[in-house]
GUGUBA-888250 format. One record per residue: residue number from 1; residue in three letters; x, y, z of N, C-alpha, C, CB in turn. Coordinates in steps of 0.02 Angstrom, whole numbers, plus 32768, in hexadecimal, padded with zeros to 4 digits. Glycine has a CB too. Layout:
  num  residuo  n.px  n.py  n.pz  ca.px  ca.py  ca.pz  c.px  c.py  c.pz  cb.px  cb.py  cb.pz
  NUM      ALA     X     Y     Z      X      Y      Z     X     Y     Z      X      Y      Z
...
END
This chain:
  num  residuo  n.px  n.py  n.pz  ca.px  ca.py  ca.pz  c.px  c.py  c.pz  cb.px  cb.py  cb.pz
    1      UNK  802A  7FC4  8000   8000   8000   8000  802C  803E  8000   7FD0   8000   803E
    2      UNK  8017  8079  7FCB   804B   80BB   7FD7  8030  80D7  8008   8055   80F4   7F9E
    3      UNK  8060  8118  8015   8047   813D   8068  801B  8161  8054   807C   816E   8099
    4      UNK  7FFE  8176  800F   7FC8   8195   8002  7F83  8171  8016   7FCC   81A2   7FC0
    5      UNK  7F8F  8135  8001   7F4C   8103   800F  7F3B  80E2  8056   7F53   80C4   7FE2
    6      UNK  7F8B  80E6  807F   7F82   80DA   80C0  7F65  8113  80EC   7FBD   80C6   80D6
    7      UNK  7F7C  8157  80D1   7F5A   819B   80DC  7F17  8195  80E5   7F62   81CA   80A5
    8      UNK  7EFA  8179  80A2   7EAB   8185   80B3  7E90  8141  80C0   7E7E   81A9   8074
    9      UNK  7EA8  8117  80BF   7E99   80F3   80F9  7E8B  80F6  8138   7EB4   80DB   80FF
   10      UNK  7EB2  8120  8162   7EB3   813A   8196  7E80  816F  81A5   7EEB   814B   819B
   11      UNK  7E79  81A6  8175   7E33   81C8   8187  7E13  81A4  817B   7E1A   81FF   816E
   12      UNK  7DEC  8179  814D   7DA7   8144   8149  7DBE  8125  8183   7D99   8108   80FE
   13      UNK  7DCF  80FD  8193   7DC3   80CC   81D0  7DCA  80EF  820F   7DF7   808F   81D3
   14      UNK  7DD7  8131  8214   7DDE   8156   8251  7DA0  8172  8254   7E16   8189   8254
   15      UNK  7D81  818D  8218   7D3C   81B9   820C  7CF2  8182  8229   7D35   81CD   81A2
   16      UNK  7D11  8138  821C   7CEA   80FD   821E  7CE2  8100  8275   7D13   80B2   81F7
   17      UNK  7D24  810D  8296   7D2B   80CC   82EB  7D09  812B  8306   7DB4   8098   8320
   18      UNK  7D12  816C  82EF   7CEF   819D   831B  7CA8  8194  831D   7CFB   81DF   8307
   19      UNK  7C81  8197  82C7   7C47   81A9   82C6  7C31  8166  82DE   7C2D   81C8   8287
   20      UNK  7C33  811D  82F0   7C0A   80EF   8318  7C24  8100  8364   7C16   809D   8300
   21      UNK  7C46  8138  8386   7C4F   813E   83C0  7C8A  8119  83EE   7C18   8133   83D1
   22      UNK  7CB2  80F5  83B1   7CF1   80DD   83D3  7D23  8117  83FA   7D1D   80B9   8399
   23      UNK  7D20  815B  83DF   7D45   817E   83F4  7D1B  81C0  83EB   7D85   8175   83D8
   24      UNK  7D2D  81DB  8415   7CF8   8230   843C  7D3D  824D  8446   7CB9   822C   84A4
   25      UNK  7D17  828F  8427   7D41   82C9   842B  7D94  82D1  8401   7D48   82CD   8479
   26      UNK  7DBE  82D2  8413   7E1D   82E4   8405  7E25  829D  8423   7E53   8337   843D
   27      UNK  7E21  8268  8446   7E20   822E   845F  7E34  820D  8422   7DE3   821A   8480
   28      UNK  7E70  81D4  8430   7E92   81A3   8411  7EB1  81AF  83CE   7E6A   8172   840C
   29      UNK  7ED6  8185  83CA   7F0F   8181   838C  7F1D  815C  8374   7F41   818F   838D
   30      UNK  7F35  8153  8331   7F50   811D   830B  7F89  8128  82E6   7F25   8106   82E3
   31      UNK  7F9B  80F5  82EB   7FF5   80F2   82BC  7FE3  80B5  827F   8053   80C8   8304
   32      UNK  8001  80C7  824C   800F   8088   8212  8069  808E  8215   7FE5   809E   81AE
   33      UNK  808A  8050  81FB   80C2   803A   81DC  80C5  8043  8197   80CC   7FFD   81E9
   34      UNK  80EE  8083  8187   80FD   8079   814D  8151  8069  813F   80E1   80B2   812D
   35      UNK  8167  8060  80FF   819A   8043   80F9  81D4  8071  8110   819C   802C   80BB
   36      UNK  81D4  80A9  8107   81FA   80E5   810F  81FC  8112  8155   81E3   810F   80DB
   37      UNK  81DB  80EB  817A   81A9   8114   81AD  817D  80FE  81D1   8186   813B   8194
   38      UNK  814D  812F  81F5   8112   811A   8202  80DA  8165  8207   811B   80EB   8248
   39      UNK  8093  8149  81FD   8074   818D   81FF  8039  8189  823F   804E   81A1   81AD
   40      UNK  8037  81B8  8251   801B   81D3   828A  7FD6  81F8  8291   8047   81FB   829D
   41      UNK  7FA9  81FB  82B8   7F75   821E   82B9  7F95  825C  82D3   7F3C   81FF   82DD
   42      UNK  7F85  82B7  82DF   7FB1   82DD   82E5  7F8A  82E2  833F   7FB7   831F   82A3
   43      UNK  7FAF  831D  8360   7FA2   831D   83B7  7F5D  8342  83AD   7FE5   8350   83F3
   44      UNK  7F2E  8336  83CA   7EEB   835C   83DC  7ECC  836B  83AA   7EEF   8398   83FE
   45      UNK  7ECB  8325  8378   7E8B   8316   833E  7E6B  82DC  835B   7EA4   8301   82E9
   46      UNK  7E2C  82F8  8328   7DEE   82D9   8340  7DF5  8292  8300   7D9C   831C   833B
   47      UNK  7DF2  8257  8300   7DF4   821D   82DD  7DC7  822A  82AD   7DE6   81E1   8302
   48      UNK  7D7E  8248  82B5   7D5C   8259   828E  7D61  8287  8257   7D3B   8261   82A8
   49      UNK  7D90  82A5  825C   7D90   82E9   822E  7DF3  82DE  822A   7D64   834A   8264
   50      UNK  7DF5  82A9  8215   7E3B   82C6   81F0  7E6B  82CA  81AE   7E5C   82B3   820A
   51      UNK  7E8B  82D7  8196   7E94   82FF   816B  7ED8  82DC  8135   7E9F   8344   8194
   52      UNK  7ED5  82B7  8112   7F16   827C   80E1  7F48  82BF  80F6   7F08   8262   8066
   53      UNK  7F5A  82DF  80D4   7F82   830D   80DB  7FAC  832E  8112   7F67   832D   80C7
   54      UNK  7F81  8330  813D   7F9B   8352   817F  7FB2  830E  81B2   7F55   8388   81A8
   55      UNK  7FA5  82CB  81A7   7FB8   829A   81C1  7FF7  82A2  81E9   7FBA   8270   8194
   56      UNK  801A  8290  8216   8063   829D   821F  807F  826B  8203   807D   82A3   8262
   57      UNK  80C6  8267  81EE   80F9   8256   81CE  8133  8257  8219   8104   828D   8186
   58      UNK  813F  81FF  821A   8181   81E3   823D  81B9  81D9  8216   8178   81A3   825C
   59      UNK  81EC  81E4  821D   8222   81A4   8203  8229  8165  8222   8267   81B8   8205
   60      UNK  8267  8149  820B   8262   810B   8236  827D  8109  827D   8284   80D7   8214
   61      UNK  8289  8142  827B   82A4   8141   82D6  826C  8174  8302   8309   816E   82E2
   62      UNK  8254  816D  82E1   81FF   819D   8302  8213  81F3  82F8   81EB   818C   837C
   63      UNK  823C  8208  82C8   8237   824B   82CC  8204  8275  8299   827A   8260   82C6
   64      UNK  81E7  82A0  82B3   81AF   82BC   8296  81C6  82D6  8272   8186   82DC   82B2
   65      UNK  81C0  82C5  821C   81DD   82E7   81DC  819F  830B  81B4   8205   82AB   81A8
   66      UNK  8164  830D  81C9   8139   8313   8199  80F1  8313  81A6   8148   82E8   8172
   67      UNK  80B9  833E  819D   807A   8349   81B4  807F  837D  81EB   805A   830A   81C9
   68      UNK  8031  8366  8219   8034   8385   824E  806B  8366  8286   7FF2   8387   8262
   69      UNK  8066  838E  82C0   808C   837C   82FC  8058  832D  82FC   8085   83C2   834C
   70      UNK  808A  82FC  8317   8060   82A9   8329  803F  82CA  837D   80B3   8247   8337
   71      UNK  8029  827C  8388   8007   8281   83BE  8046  8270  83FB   7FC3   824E   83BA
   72      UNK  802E  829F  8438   805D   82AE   8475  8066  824B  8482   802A   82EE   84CA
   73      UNK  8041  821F  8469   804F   81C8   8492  805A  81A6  844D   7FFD   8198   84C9
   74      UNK  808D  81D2  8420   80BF   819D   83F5  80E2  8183  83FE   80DC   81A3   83D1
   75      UNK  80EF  817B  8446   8125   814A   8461  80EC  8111  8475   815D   816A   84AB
   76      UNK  80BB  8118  8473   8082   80D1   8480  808B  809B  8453   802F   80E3   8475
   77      UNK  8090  80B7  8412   807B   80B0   83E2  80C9  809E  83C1   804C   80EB   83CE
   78      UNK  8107  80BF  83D5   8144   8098   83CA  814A  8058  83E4   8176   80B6   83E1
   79      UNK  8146  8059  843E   8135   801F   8448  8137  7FF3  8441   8121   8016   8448
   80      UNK  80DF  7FDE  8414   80BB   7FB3   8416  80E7  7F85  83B6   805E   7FDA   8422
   81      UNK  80FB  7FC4  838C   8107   7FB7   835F  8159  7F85  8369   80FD   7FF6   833A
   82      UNK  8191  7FAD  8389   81BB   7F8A   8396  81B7  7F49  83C4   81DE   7FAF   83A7
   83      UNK  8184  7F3F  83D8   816D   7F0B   8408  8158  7EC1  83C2   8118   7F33   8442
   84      UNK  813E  7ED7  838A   8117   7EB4   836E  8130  7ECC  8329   80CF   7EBB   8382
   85      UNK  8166  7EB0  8311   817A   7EC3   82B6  8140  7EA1  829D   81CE   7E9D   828A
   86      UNK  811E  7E7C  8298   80F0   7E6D   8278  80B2  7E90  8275   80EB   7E3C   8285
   87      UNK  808B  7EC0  829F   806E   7EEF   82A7  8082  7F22  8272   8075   7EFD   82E4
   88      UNK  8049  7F33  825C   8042   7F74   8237  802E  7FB3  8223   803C   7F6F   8223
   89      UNK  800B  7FAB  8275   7FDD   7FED   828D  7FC6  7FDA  82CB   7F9B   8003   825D
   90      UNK  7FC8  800B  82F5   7FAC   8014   833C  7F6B  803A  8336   7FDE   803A   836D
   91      UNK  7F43  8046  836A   7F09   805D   836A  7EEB  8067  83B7   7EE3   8030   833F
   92      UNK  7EEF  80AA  83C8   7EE2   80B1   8423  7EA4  80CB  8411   7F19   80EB   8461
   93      UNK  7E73  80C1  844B   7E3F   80CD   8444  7E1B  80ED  84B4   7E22   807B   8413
   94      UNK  7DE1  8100  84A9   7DE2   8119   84DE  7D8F  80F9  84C9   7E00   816C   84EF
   95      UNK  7D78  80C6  84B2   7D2C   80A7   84BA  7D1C  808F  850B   7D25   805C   8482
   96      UNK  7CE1  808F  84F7   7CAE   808C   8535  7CC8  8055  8568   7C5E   8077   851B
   97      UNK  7CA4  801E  854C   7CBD   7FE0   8579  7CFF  7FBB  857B   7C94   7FAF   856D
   98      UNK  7D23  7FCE  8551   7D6B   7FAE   854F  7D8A  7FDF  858E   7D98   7FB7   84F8
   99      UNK  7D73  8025  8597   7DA8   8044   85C4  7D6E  803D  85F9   7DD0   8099   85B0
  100      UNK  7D3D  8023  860F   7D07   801B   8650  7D42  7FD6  8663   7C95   8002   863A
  101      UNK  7D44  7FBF  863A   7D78   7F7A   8657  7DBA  7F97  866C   7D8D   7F3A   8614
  102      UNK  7DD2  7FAC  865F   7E11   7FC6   8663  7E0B  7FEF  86A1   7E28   7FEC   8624
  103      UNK  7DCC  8008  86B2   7DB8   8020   86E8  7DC2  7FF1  872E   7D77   8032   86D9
  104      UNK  7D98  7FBB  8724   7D90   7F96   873B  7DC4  7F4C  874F   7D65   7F98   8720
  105      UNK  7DE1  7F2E  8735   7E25   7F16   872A  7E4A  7F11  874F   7E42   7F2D   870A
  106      UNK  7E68  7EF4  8761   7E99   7F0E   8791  7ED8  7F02  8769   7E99   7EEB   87DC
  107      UNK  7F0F  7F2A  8776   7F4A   7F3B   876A  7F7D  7EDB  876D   7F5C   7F82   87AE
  108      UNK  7F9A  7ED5  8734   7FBF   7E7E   871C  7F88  7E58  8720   7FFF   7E54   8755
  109      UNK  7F4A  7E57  8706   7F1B   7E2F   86EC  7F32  7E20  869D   7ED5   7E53   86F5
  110      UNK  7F28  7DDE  8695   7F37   7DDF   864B  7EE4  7DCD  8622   7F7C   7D9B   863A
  111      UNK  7EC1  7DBD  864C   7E7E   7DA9   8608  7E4B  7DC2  863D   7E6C   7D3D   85E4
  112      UNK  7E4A  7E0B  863E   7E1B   7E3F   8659  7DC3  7E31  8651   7E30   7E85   862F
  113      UNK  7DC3  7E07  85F6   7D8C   7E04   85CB  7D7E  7DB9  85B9   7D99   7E2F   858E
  114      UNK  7D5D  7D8B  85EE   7D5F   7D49   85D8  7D4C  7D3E  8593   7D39   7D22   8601
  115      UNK  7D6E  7D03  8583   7D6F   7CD1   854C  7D48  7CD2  8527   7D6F   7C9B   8557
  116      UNK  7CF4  7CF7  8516   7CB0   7CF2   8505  7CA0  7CE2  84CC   7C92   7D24   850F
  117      UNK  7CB6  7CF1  8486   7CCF   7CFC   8451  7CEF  7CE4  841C   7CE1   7D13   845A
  118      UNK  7CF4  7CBA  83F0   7D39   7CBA   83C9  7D40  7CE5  83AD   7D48   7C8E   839F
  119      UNK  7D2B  7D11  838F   7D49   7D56   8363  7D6C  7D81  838F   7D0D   7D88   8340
  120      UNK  7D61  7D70  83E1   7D86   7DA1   8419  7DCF  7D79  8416   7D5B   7DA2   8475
  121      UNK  7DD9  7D3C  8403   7E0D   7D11   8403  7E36  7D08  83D6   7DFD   7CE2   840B
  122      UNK  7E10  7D1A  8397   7E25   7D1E   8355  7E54  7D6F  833D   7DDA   7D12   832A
  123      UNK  7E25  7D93  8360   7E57   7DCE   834E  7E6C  7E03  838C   7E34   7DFC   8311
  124      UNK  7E6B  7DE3  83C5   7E96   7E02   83EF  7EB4  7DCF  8429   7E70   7E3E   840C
  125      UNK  7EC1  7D87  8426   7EE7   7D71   8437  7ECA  7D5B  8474   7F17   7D92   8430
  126      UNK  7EEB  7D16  849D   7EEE   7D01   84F3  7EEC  7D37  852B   7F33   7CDC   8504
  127      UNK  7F2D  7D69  8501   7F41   7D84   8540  7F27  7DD7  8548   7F96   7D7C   8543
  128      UNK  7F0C  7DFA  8573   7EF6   7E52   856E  7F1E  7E67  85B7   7E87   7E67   8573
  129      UNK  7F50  7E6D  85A8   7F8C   7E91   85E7  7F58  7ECC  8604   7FEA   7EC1   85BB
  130      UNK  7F3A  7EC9  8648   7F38   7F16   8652  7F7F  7F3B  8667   7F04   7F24   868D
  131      UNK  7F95  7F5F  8657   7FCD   7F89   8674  7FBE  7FBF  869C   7FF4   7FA2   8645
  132      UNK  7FE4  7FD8  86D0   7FE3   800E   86ED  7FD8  8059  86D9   8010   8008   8703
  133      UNK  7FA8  8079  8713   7FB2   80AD   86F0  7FD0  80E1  870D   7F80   80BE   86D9
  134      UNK  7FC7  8111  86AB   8002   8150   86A2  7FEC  8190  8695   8031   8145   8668
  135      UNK  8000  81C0  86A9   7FC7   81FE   8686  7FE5  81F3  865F   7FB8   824E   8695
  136      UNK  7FA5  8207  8618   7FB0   8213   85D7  7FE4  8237  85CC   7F81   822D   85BA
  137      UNK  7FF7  8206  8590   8049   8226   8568  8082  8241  858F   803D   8268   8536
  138      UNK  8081  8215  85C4   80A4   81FB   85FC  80E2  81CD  85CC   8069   81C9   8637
  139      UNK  8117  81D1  85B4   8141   81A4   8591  8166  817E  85C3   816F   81C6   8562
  140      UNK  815F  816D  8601   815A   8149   8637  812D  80FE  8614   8132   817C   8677
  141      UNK  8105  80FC  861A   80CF   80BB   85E9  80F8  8097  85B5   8087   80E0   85B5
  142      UNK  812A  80C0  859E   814E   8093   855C  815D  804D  856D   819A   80B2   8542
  143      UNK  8185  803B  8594   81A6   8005   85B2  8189  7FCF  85C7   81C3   8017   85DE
  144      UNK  814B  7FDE  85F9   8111   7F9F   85F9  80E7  7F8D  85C8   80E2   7FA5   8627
  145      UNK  80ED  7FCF  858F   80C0   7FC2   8550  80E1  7F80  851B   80BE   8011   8521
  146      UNK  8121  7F99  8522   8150   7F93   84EE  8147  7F2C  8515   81B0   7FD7   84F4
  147      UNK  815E  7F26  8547   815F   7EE9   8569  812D  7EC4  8564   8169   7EEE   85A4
  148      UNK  80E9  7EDE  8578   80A7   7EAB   8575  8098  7E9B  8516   8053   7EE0   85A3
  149      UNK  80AB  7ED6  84EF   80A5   7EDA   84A8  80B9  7E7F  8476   80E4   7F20   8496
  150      UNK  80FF  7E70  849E   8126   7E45   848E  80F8  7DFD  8487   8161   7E49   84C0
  151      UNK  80C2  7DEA  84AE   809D   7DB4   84D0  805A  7DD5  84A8   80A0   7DB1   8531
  152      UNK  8042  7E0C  84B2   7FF8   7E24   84A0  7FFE  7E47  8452   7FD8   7E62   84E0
  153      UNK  7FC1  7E3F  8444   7F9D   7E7E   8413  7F8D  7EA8  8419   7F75   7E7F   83FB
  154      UNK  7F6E  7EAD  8464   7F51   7ECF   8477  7F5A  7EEC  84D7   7F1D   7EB1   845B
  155      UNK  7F54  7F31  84DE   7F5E   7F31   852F  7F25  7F63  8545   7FB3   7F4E   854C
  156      UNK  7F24  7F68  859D   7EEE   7F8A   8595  7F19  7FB7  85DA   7E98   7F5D   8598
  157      UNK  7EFC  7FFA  85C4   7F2E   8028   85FA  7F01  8036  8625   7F54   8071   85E1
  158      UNK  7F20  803B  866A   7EE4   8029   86B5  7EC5  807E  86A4   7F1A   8017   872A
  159      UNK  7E7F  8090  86B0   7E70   80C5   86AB  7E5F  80F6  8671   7E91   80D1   86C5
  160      UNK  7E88  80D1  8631   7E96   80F4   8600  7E73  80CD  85B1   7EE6   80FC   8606
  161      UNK  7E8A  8096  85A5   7E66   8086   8576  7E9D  8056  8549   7E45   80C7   8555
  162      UNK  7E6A  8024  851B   7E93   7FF4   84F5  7ECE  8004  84C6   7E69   7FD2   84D1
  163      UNK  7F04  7FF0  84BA   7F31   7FF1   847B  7F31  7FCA  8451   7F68   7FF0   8481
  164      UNK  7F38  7FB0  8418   7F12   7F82   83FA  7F35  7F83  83AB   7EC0   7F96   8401
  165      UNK  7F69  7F3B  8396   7F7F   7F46   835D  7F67  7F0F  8346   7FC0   7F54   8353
  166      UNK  7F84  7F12  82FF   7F6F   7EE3   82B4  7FA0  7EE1  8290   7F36   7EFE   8282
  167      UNK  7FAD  7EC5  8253   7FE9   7EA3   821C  7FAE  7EEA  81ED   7FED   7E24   81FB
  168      UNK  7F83  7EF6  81F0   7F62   7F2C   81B6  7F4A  7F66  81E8   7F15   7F09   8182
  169      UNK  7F43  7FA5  81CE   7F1C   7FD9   81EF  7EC7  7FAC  81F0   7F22   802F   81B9
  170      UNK  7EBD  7F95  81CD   7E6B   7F6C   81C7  7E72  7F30  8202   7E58   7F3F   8167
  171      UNK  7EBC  7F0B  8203   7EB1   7EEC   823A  7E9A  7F11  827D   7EE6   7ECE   8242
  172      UNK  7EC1  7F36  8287   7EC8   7F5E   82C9  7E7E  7F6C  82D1   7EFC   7FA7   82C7
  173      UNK  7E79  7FAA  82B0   7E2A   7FB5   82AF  7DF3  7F85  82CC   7E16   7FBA   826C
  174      UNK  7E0A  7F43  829F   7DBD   7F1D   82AF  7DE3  7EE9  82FE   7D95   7ED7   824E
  175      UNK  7E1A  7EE9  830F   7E20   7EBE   8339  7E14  7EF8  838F   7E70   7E92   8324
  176      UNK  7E04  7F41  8381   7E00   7F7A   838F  7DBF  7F63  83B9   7E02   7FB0   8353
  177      UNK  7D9C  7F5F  8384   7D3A   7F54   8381  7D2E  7F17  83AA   7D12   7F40   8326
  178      UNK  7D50  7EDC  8392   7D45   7EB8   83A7  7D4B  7EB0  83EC   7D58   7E9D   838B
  179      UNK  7D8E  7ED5  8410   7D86   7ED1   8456  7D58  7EFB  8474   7DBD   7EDB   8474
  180      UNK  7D45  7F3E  844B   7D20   7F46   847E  7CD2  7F37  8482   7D2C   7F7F   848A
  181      UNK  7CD3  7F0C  8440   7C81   7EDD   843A  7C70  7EB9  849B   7C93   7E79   83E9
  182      UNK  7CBF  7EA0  84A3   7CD8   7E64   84C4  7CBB  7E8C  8503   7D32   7E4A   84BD
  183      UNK  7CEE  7EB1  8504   7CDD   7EDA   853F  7C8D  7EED  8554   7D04   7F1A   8533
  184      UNK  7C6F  7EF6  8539   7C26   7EFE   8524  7BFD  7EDA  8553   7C18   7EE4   84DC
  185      UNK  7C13  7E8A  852A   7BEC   7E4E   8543  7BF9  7E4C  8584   7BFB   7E0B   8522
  186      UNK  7C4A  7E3F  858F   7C5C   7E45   85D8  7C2A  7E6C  85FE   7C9F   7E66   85E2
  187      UNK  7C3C  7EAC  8608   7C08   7ECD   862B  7BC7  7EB1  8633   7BFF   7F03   8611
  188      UNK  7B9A  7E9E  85F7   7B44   7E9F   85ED  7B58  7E5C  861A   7B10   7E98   858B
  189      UNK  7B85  7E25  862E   7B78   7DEC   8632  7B96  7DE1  867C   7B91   7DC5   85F6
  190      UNK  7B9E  7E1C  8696   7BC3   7E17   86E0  7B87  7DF7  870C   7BDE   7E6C   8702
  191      UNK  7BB7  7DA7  8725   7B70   7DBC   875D  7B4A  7D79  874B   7B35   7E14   8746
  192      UNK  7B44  7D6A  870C   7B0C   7D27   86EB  7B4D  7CFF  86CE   7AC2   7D43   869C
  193      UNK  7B1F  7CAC  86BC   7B5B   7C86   86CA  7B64  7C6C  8673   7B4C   7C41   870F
  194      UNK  7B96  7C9B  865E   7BAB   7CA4   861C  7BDD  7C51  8612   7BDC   7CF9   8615
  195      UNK  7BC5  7C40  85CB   7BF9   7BF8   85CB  7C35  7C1C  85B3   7BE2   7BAC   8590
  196      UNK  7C77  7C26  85B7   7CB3   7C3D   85A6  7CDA  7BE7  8578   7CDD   7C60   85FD
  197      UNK  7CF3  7C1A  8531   7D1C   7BE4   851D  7D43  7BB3  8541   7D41   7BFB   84FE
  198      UNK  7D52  7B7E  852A   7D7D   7B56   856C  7DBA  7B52  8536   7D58   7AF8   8595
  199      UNK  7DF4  7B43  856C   7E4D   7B53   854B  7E3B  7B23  851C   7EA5   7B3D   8581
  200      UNK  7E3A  7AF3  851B   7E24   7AC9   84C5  7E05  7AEB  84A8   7DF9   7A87   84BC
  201      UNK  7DD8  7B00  84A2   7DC2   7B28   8462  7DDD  7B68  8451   7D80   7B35   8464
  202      UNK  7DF9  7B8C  8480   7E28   7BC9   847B  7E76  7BA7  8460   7E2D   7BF4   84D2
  203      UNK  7E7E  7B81  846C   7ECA   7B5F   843D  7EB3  7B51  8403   7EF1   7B13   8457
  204      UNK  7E6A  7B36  83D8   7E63   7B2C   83B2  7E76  7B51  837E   7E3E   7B1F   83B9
  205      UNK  7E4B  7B9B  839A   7E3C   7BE2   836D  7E7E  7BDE  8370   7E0E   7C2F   8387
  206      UNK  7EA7  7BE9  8390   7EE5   7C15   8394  7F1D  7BDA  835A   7F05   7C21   83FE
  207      UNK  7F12  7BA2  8366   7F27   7B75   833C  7F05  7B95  82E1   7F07   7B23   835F
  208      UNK  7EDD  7B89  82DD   7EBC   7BA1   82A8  7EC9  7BD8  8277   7E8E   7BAC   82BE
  209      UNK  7EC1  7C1A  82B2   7EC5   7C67   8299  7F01  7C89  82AC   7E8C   7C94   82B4
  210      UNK  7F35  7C58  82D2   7F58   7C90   82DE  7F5E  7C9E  8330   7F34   7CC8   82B7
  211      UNK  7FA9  7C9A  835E   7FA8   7CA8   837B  7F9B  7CF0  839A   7FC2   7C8F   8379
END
């Protein structure tokens, strides 16, 4: 894909996760991998309204060559990428029930969001690290990000909200949704006696689709 097409990629699928309410207000960011680089949502844009052009522009050592200023938690988003060469976009988000969990959670939980699901298994993995929390764009967070990244797809910051990568910006996105579908159910299902995948059938998927 050229960085033109990854460009507007990024506004459509950003214009997509605001207007269903994944993200309110200047809230969350996304990074793609490009070959030369990487590109950035810019600091205090709205996902909904942004702009191919004004995108920020990384090099490969994260220096801002191009667009707007990136967002103040591109070190989240370094991270998660040096954590995962196979990853090809990150995707933070500040949705409803993925960060009510994250609320809720307690701090070195790894599967915050039982088993309920295979599409929760299929595209975001066994493991959901909660990590500690950081005030925002706090570059303090790098290090437990960068660490839980190595094992996960996905992490969830205590207080703050999911991080969430993919091998495509479309992965990310939908493995994005998917947790916080997850998260969803969790909640509606607190309490009643939900059947949860059992580790055989969660080795299956994961056998199947992909660790």
């Amino acid at each position: 894909m050229s960085e033109q097409a990854a460009r507007e990629e990024l506004v459509a699928l950003g214009a997509s996760l605001f207007q269903r309410g994944f993200s309110v207000g200047s809230a969350g960011n996304i990074s793609v991998r490009l070959t030369d680089g990487y590109l950035m949502t810019p600091t205090n844009s709205s996902l909904g309204r942004l702009e191919a052009a004004r995108i920020s522009k990384l090099d490969l050592e994260w220096r801002h060559v191009g667009g707007d200023k990136p967002s103040k938690e591109v070190f989240m988003h370094r991270a998660v990428l040096a954590a995962r060469p196979e990853a090809g976009a990150v995707v933070h988000l500040h949705s409803t029930h993925a960060t009510a969990i994250a609320c809720l959670a307690p701090v070195g939980e790894t599967r915050p969001i039982p088993m309920l699901t295979p599409y929760f298994v299929m595209r975001v993995g066994r493991s959901l690290p909660v990590l500690p929390y950081h005030r925002p764009g706090d570059p303090a967070m790098e290090a437990g990000i960068h660490e839980a990244a190595k094992t996960a797809r996905a992490v969830l910051l205590a207080n703050h909200g999911p991080v969430v990568s993919g091998r495509t910006l479309a992965d990310a996105v939908a493995a994005a949704e998917e947790l916080e579908e997850a998260a969803r159910l969790a909640l509606m299902l607190r309490g009643q006696q939900a059947r949860e995948l059992t580790e055989a059938e969660i080795e299956d998927l994961l056998g199947t689709f992909g660790a």
